[in-house]
Backbone as JSON, one array per atom type, in Angstrom:
{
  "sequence": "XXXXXXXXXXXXXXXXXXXXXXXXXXXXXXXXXXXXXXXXXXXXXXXXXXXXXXXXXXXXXXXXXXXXXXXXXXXXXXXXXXXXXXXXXXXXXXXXXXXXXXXXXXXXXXXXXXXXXXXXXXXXXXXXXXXXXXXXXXXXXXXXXXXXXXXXXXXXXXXXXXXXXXXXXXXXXXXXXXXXXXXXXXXXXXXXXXXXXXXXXXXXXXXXXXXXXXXXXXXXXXX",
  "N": [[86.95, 136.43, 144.41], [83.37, 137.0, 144.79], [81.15, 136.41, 147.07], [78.45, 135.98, 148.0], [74.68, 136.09, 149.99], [71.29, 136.11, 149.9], [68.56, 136.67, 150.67], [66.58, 134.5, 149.77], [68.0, 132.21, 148.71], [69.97, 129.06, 148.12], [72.66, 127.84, 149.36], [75.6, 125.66, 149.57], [77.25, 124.51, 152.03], [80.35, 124.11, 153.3], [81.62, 122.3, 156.55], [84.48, 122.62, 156.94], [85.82, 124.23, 155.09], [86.02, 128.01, 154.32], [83.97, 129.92, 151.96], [85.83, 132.49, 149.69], [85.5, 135.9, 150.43], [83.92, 139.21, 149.84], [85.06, 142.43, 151.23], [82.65, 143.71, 151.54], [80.82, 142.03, 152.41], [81.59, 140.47, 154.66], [81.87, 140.53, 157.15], [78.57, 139.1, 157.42], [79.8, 137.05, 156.26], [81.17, 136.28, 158.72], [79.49, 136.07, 160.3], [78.21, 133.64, 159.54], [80.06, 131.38, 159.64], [80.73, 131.44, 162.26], [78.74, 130.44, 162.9], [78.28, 127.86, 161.73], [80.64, 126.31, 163.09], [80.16, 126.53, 165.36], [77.34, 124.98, 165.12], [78.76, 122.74, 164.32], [80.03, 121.65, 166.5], [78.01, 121.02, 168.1], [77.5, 118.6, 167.04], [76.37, 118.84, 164.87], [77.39, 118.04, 162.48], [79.14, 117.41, 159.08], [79.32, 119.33, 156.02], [76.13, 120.71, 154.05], [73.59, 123.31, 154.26], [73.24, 126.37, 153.33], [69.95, 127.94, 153.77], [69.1, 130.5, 154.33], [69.95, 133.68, 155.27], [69.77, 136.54, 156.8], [69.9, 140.36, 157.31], [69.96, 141.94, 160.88], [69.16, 144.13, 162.76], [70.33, 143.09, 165.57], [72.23, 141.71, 164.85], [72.98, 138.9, 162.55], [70.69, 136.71, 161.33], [70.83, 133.38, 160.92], [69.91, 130.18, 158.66], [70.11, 127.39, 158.84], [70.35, 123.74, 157.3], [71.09, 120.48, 158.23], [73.48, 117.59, 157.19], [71.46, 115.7, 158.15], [68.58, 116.49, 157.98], [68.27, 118.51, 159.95], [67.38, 121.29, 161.01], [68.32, 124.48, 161.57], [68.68, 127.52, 163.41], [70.05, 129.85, 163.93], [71.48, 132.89, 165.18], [73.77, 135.06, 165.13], [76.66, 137.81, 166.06], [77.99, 140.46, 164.32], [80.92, 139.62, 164.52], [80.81, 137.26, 164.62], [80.25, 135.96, 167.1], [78.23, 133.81, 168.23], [74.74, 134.54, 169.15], [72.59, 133.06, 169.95], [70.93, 129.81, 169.48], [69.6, 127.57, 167.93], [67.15, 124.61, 167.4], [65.34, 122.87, 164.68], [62.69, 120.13, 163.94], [63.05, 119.45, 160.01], [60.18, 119.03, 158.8], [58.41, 120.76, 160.08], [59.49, 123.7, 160.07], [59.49, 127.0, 159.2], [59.29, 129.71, 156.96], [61.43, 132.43, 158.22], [60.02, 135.37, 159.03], [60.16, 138.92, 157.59], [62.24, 141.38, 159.75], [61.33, 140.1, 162.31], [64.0, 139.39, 164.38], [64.98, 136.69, 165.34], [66.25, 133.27, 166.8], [64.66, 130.96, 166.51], [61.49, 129.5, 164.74], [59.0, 128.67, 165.39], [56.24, 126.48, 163.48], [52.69, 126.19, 163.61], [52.23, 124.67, 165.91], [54.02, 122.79, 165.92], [57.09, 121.99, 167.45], [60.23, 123.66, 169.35], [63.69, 123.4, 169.74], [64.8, 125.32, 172.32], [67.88, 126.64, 172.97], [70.51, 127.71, 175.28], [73.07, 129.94, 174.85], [76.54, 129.35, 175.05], [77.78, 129.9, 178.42], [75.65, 131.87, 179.0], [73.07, 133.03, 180.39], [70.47, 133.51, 179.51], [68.04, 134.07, 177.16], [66.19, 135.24, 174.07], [63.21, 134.92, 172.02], [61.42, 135.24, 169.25], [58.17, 135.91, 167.69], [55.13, 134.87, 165.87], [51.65, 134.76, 165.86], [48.47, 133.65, 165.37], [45.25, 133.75, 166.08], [43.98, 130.24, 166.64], [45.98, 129.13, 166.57], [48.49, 127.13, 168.48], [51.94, 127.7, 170.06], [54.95, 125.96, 170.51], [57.34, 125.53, 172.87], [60.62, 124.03, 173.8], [62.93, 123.71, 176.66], [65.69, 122.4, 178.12], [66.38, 122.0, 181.81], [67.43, 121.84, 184.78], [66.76, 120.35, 188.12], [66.16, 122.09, 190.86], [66.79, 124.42, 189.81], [66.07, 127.51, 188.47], [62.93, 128.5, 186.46], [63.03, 131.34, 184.54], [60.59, 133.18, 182.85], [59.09, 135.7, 180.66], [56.53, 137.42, 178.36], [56.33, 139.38, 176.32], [54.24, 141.82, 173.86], [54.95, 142.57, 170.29], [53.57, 143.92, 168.35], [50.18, 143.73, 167.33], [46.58, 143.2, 165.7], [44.57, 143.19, 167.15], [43.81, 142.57, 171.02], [45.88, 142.15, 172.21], [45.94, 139.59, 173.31], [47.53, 137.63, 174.35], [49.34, 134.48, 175.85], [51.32, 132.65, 177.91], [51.94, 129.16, 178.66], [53.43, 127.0, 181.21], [55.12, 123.59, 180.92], [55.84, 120.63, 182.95], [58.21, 118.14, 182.57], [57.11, 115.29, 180.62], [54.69, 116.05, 180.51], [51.26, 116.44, 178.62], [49.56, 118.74, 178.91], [49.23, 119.68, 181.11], [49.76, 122.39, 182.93], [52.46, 123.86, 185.22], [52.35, 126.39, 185.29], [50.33, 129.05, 184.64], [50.23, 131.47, 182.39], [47.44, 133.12, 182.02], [46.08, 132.75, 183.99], [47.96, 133.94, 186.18], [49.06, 136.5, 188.41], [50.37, 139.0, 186.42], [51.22, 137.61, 184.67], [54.21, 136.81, 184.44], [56.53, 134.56, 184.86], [58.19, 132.55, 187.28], [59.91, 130.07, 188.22], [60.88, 127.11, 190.51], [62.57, 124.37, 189.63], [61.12, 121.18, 189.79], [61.73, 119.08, 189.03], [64.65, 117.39, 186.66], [65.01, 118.06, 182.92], [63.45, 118.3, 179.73], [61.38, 121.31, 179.59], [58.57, 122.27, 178.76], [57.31, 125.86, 177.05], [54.02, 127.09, 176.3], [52.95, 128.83, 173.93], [50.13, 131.2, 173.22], [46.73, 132.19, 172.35], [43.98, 134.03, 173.27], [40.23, 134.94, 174.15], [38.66, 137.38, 172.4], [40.62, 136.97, 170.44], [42.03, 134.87, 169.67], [39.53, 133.79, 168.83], [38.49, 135.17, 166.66], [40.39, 135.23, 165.06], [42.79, 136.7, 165.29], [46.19, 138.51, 164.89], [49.11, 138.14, 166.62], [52.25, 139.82, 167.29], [54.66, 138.64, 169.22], [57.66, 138.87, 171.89], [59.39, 136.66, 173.87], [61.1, 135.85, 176.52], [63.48, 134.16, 178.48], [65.01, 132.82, 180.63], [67.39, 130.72, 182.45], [68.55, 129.81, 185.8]],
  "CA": [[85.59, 136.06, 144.01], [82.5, 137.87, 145.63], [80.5, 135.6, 148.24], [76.97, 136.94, 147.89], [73.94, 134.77, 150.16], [70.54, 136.59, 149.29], [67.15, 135.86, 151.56], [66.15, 133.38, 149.32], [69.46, 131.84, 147.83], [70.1, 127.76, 148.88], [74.2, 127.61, 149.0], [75.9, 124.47, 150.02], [78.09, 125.5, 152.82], [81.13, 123.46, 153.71], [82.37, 122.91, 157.5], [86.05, 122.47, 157.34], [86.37, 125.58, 154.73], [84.94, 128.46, 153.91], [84.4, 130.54, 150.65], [86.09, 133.4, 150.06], [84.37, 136.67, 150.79], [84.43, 140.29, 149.27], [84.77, 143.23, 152.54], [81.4, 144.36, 151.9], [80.38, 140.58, 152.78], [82.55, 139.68, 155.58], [80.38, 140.7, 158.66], [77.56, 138.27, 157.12], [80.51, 135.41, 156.34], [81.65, 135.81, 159.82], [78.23, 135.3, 161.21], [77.71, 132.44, 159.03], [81.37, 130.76, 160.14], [79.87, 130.9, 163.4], [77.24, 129.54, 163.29], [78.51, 126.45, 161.2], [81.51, 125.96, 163.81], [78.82, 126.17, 166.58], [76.28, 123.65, 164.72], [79.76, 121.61, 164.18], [80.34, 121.26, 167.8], [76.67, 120.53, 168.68], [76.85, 117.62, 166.68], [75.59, 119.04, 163.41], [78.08, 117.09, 161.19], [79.83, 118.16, 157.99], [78.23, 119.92, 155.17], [74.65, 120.95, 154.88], [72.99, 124.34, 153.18], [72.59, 127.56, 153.84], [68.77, 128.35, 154.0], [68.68, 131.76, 154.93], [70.57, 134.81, 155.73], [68.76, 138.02, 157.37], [70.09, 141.21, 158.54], [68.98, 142.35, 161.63], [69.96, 145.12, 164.34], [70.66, 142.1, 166.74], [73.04, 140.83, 164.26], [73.05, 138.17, 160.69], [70.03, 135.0, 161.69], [71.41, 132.39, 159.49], [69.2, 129.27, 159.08], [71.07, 125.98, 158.12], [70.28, 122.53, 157.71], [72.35, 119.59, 158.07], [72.91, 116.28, 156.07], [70.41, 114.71, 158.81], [68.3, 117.43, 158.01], [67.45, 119.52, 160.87], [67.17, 122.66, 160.67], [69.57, 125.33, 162.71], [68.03, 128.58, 163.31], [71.08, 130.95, 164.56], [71.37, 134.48, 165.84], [75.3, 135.7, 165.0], [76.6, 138.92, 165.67], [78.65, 140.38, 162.78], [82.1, 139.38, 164.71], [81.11, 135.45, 164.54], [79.71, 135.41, 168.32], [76.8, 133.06, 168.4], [74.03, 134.38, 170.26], [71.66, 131.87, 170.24], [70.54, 128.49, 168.35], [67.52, 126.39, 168.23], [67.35, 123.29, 166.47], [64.16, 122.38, 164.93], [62.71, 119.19, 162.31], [62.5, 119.5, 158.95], [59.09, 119.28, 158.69], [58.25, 121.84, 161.47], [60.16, 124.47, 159.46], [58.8, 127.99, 158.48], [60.47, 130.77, 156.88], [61.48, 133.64, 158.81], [59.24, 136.87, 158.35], [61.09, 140.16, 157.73], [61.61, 142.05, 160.93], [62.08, 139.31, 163.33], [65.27, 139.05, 164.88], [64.79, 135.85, 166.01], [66.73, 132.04, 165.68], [63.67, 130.07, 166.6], [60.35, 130.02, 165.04], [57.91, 127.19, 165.38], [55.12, 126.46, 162.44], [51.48, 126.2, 164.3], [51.62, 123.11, 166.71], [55.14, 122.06, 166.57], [58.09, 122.16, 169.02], [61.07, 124.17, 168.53], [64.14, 123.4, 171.2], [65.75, 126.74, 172.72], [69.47, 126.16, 173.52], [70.82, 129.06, 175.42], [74.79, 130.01, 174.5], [76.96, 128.89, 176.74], [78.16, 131.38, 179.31], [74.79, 132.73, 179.32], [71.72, 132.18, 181.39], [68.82, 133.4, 179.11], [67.77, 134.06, 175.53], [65.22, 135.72, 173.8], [62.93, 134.09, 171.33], [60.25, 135.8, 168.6], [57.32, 135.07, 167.33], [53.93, 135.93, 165.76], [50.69, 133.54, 166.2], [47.46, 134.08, 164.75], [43.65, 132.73, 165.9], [43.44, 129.47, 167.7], [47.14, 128.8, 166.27], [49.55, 127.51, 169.45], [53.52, 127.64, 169.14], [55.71, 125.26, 172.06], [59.1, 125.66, 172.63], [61.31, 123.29, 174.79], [64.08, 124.32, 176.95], [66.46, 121.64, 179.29], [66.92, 122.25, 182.91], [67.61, 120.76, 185.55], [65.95, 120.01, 189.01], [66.58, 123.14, 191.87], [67.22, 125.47, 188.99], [65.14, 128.5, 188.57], [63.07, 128.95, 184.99], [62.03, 132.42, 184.5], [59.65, 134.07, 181.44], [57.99, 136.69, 180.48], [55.69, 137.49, 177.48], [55.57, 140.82, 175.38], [53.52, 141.75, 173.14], [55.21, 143.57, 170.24], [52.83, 144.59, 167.18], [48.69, 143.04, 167.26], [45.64, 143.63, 165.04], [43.65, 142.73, 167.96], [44.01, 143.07, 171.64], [47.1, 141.22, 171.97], [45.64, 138.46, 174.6], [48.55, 136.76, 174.6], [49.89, 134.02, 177.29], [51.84, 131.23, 177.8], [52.27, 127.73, 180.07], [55.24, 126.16, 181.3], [54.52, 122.26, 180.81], [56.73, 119.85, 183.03], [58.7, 116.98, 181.33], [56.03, 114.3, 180.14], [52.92, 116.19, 180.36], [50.8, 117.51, 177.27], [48.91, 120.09, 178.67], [48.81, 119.6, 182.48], [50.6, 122.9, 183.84], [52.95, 124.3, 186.33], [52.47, 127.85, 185.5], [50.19, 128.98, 183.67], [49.66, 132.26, 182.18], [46.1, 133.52, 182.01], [45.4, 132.8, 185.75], [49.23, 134.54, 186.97], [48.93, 138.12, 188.49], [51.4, 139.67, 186.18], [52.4, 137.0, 183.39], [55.57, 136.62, 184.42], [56.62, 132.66, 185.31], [59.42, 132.54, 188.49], [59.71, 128.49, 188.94], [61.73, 126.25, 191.22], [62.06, 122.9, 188.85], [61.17, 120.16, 190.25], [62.74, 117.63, 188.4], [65.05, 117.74, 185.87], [64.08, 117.45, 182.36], [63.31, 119.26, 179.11], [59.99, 121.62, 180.28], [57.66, 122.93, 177.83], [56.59, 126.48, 177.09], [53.34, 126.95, 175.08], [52.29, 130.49, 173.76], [48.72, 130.93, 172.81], [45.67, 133.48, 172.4], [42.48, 133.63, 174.35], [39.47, 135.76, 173.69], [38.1, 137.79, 171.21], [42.04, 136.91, 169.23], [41.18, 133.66, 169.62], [37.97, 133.53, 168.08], [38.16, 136.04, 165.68], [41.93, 135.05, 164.17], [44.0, 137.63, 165.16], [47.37, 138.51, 164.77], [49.77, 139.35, 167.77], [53.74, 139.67, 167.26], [55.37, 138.69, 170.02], [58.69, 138.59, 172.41], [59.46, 135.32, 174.92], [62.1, 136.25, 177.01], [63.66, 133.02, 179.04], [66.53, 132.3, 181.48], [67.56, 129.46, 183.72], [69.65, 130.27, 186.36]],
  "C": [[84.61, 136.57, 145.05], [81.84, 136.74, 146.0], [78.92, 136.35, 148.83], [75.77, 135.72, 148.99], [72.86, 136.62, 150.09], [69.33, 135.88, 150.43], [66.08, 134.43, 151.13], [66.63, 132.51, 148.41], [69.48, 130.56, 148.91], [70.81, 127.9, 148.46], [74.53, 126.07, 149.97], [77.0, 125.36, 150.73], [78.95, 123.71, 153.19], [81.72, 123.34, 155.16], [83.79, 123.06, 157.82], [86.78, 123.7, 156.56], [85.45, 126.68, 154.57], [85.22, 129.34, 152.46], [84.91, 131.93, 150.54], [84.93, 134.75, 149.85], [84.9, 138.01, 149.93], [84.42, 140.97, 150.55], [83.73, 143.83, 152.42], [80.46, 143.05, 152.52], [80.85, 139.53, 154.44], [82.01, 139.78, 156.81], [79.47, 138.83, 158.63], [78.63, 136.85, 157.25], [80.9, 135.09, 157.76], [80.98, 134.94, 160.81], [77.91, 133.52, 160.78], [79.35, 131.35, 159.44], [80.84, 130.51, 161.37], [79.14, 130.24, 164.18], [77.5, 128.24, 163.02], [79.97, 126.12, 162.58], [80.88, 125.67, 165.47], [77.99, 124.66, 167.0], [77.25, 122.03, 164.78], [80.23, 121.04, 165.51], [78.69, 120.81, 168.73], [76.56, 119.17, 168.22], [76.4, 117.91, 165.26], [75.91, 118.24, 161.97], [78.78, 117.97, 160.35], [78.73, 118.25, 156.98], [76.77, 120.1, 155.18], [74.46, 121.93, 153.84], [72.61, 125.47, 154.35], [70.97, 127.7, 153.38], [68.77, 130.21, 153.52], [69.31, 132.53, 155.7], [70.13, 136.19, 155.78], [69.97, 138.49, 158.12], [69.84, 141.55, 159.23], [69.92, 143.51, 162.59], [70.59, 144.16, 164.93], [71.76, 141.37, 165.77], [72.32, 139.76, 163.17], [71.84, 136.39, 161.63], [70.26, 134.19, 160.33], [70.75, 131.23, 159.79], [69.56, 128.28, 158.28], [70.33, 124.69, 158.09], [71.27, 121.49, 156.98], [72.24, 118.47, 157.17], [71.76, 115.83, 156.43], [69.35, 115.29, 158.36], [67.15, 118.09, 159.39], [68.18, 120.64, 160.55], [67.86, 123.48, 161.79], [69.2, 126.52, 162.35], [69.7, 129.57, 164.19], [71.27, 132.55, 164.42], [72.59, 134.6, 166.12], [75.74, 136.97, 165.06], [77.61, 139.17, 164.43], [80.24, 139.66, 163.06], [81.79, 137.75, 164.6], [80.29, 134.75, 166.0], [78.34, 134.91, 168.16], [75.93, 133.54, 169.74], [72.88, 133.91, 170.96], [71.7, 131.09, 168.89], [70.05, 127.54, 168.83], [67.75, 125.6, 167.13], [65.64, 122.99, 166.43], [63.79, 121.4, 163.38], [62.28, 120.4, 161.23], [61.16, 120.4, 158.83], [58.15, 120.13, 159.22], [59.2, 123.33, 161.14], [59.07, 125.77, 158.61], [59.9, 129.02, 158.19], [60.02, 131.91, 157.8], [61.01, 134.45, 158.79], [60.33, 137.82, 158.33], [61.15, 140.87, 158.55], [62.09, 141.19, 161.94], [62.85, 138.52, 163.47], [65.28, 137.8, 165.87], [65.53, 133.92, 165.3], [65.69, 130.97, 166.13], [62.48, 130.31, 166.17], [59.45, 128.81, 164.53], [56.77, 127.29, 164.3], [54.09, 125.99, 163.82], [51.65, 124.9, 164.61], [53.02, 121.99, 166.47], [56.11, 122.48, 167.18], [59.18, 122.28, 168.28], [61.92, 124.18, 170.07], [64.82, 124.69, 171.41], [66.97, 126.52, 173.52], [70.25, 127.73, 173.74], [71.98, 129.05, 175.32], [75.33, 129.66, 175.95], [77.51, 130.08, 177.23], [77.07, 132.15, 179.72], [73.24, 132.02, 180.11], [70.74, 132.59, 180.31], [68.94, 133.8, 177.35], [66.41, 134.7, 175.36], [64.2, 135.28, 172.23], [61.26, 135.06, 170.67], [59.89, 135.47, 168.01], [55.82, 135.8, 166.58], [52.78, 134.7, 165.44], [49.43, 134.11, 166.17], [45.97, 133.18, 165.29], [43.9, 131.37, 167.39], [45.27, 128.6, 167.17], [48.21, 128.45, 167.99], [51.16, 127.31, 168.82], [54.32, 126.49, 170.85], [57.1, 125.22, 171.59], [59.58, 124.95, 173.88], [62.68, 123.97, 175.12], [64.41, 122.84, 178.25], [67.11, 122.14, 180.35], [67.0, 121.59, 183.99], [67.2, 120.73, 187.03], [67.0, 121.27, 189.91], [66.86, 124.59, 191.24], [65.76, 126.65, 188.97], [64.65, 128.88, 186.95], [62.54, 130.2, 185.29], [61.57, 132.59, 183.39], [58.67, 134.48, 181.94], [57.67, 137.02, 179.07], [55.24, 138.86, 176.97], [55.31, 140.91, 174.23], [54.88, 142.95, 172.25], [54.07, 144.75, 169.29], [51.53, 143.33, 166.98], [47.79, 143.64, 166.37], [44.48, 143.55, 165.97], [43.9, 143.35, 169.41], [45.04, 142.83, 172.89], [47.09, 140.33, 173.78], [46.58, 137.43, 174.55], [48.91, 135.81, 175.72], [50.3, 132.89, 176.88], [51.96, 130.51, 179.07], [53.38, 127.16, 179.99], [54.48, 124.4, 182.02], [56.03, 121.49, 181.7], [57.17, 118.98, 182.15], [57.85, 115.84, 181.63], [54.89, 114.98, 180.46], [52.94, 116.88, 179.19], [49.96, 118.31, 177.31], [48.69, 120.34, 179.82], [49.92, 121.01, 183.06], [50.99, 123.21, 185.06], [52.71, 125.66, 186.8], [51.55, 128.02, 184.3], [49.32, 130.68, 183.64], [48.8, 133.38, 182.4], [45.8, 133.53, 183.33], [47.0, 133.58, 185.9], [48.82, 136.37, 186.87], [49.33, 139.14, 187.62], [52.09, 138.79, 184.91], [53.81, 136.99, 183.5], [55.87, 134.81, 185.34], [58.21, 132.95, 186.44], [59.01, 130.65, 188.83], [60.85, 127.9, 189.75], [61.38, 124.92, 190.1], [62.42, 121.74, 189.64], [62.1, 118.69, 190.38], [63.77, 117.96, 187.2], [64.55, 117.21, 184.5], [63.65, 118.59, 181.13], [61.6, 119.77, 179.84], [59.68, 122.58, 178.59], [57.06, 124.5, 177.96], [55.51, 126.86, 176.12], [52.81, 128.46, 174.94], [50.99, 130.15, 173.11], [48.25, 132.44, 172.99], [44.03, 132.95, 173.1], [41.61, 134.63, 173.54], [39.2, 136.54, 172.81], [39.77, 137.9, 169.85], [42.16, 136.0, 169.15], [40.72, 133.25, 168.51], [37.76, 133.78, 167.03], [39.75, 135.88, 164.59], [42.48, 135.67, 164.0], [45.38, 137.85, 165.39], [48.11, 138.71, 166.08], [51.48, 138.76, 167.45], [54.06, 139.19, 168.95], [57.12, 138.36, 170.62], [59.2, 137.58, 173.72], [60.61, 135.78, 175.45], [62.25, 135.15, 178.07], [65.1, 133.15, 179.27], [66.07, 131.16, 182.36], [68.75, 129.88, 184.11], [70.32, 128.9, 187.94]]
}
């Protein structure tokens, strides 16, 4: 039996089996095995739905949600290796655009957590944010650790004024690092405390004002 998922196809996905596949399909099923054996060890539970299955250069982003329903944004390559996954609500849920290779992507003004694979120190996280629109993404680290990011621009209609702040744990807008004032946009921190920390992307000046587009690329490690 052929095992087809489609960009805008809702399948019920099972975690203890899976369905069988045809070999023009089996890449995509592997990624999606992955990902659910991943989500299943995070905690995700049994059964749930496939969302959303994109090809990408970077490998199959498969976007799940569980009985509870949150939402599981994952970045698989075709062998099954998970290379990232972000967990984000329900309600805080946008679809994917075409193009970006990305398993996290926040709707305007809510928080999307970034969980880097294990074995690895950093992750890469895309995005595209329009006008006076912000996006925040949480990442957990822990006190003496080092966060780094940096902020590229990839594709703008404007003049891609991009920047972001790195928010300690419990503040809502008080930063550590922020952006727009840094020589160079690039964030190098010592963390203080331990503690999920906040990063917020945003637009300033005439992209701002005027509601323009800018793609961008977040690039984040803790080491």
């Amino acid at each position: 039996m052929q095992y087809a998922i489609t960009a805008f196809t809702c399948l019920i996905f099972a975690l203890t089996a899976a369905l069988p596949v045809s070999a023009a399909h089996a890449p995509e099923q592997s990624a999606i095995d992955g990902c659910i054996d991943r989500i299943r060890g995070e905690g995700g539970g049994k059964g749930g739905e496939v969302l959303r299955s994109d090809d990408h250069e970077a490998g199959h982003l498969i976007v799940l949600k569980d009985p509870g329903g949150t939402v599981w944004r994952c970045l698989a390559e075709r062998d099954g290796k998970v290379r990232t996954l972000a967990i984000g609500k329900t309600a805080r849920y946008v679809h994917v655009s075409n193009g970006l290779t990305t398993a996290s992507i926040a709707a305007p003004g809510g928080i999307i957590e970034i969980r880097i694979p294990e074995g690895e120190t950093g992750t890469i996280v895309n995005g595209r944010i329009s006008g006076r629109e912000h996006f925040d993404y949480t990442l957990g680290a822990s006190e003496a650790q080092t966060l780094e990011a940096a902020l590229h621009v990839d594709q703008t209609n404007g003049n891609g004024s991009i920047y972001f702040n790195v928010l300690p744990p419990g503040s809502a807008d008080v930063a550590i690092f922020n952006g727009a004032t840094s020589i160079d946009g690039k964030a190098s921190i010592k963390l203080p405390v331990s503690g999920a920390y906040r990063l917020r992307v945003y637009l300033m000046g005439e992209d701002r004002d005027l509601g323009k587009s800018v793609g961008y690329r977040l690039n984040v490690s803790v080491r």
